[in-house]
Kinemage of the C-alpha trace (Angstrom):
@kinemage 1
@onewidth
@group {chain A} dominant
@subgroup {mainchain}
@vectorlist {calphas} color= white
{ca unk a 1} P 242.756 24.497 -195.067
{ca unk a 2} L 239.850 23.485 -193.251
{ca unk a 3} L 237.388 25.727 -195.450
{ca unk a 4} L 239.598 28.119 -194.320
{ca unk a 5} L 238.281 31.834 -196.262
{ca unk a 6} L 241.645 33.647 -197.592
{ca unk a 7} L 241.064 37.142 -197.732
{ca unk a 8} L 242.057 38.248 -201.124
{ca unk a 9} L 243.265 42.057 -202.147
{ca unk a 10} L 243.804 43.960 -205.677
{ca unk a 11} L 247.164 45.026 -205.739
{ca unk a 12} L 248.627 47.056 -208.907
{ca unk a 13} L 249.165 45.797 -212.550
{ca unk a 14} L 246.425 43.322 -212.427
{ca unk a 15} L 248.264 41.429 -209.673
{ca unk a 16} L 246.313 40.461 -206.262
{ca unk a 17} L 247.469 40.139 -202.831
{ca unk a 18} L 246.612 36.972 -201.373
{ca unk a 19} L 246.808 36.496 -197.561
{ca unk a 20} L 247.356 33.759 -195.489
{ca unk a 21} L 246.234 33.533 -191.750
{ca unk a 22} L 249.441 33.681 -189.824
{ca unk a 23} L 251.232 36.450 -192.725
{ca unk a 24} L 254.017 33.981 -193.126
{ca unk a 25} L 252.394 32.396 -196.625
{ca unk a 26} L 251.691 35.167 -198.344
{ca unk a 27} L 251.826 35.808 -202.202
{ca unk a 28} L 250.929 37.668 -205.444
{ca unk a 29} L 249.204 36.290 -208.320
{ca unk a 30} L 248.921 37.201 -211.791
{ca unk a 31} L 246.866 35.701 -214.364
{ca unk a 32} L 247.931 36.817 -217.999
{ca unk a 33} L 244.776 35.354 -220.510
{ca unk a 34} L 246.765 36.129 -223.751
{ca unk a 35} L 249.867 33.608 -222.777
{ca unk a 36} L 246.909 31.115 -220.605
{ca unk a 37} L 249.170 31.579 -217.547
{ca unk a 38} L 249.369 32.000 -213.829
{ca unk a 39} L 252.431 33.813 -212.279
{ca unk a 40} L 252.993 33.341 -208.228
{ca unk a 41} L 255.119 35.543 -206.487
{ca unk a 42} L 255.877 34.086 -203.318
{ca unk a 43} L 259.237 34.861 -200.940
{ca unk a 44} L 260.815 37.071 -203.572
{ca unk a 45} L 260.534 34.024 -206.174
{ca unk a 46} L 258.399 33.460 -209.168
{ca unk a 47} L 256.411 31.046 -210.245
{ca unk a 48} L 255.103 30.301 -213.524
{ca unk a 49} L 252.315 27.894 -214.397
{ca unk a 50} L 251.643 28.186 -218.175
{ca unk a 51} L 248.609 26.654 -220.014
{ca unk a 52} L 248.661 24.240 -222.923
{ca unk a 53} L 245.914 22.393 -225.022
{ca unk a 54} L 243.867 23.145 -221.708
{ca unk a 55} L 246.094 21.862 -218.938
{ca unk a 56} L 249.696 23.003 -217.304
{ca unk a 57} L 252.775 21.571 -215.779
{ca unk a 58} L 254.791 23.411 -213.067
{ca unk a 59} L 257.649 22.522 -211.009
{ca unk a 60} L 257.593 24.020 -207.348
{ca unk a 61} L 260.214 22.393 -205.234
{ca unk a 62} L 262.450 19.933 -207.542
{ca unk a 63} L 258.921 18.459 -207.871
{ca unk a 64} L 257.121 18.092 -211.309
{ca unk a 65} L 253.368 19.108 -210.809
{ca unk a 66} L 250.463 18.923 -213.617
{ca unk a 67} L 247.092 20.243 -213.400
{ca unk a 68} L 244.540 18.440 -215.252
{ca unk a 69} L 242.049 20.110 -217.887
{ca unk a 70} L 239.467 22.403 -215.588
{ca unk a 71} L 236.125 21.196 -217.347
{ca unk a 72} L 233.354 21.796 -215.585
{ca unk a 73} L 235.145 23.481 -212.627
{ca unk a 74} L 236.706 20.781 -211.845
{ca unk a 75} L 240.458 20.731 -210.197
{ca unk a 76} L 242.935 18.208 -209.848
{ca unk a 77} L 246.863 18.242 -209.359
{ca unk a 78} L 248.949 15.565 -209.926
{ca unk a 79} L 252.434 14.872 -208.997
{ca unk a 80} L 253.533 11.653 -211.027
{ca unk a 81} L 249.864 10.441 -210.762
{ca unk a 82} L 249.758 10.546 -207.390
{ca unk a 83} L 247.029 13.282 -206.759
{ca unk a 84} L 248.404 16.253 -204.826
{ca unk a 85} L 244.618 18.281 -204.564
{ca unk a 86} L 241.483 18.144 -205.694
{ca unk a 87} L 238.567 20.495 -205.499
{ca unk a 88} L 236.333 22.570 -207.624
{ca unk a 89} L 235.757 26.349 -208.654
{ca unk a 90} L 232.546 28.064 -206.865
{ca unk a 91} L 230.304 30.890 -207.208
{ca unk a 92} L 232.619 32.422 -204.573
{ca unk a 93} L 235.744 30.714 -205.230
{ca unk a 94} L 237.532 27.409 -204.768
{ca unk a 95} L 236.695 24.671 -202.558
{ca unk a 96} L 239.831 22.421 -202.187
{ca unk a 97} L 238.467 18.905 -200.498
{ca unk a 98} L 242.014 17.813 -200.199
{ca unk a 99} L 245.548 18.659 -200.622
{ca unk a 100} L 248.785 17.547 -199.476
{ca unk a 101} L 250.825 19.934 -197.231
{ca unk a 102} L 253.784 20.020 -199.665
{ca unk a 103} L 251.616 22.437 -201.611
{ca unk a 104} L 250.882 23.953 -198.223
{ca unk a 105} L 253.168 27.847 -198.962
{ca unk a 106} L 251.372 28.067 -202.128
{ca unk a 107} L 247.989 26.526 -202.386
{ca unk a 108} L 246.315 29.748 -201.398
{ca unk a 109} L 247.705 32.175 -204.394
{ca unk a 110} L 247.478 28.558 -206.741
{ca unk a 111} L 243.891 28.227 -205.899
{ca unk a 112} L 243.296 31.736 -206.736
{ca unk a 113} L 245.445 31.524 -209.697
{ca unk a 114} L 243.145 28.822 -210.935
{ca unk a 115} L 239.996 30.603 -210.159
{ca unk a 116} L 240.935 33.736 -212.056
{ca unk a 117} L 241.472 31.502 -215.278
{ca unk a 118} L 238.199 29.537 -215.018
{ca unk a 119} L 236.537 33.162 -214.898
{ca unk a 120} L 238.657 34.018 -218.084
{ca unk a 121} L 237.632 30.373 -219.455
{ca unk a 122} L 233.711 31.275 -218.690
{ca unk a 123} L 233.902 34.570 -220.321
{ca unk a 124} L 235.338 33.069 -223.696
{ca unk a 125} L 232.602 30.884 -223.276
{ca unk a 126} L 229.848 33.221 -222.903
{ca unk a 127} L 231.439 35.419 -225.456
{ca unk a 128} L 231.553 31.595 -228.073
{ca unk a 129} L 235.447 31.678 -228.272
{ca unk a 130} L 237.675 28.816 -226.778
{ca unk a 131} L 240.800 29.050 -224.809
């Protein structure tokens, strides 16, 4: 990405539009708190990456993907313990500091995905809950 910004849009039904640079990556994302998940609609397909005792897998691909617990901000993505991206949630954000280009159609709307749950995960903080 090259600390590439991605311009990010509210769409309807608590979806957002997120853009890529050349048009040809974009996607939808959905983050539902109550079921701790992240829906991606990308190409007329959809992809689901639900939550679990603080960490999710997803298969994108044929390829089996996990994303480790996000304490601290922290992100990492695994595919069979090789690690696919790392970065961390900001003020503004996510800053990725690598990630293979497999992930490349759908890092942008994952990222975001991700950042919309750690702002879900800092409210139940604030608020004294857990997710």
């Amino acid at each position: 990405m090259d600390y590439a910004k991605t311009k990010v849009l509210r769409d309807t039904g608590g979806w957002y539009a997120v853009l890529s640079p050349s048009g040809s990556e974009d996607a939808r994302v959905l983050f539902r708190p109550v079921q701790d998940m992240i829906v991606i609609e990308y190409s007329g397909q959809f992809l689901r990456v639900p939550f679990k005792d603080g960490e999710a897998t997803f298969t994108w691909q044929d390829r089996p993907y996990h994303i480790a617990s996000m304490v601290f901000g922290d992100i990492r993505i695994d595919q069979e313990a090789r690690p696919v991206a790392q970065g961390s949630v900001t003020t503004s954000g996510m800053r990725l500091e690598r990630f293979e280009p497999e992930l490349l159609p759908i890092i942008r709307a994952l990222a975001w995905g991700l950042v919309l749950r750690s702002e879900e995960l800092a409210r139940d903080e604030f608020r004294g809950g857990a997710a």
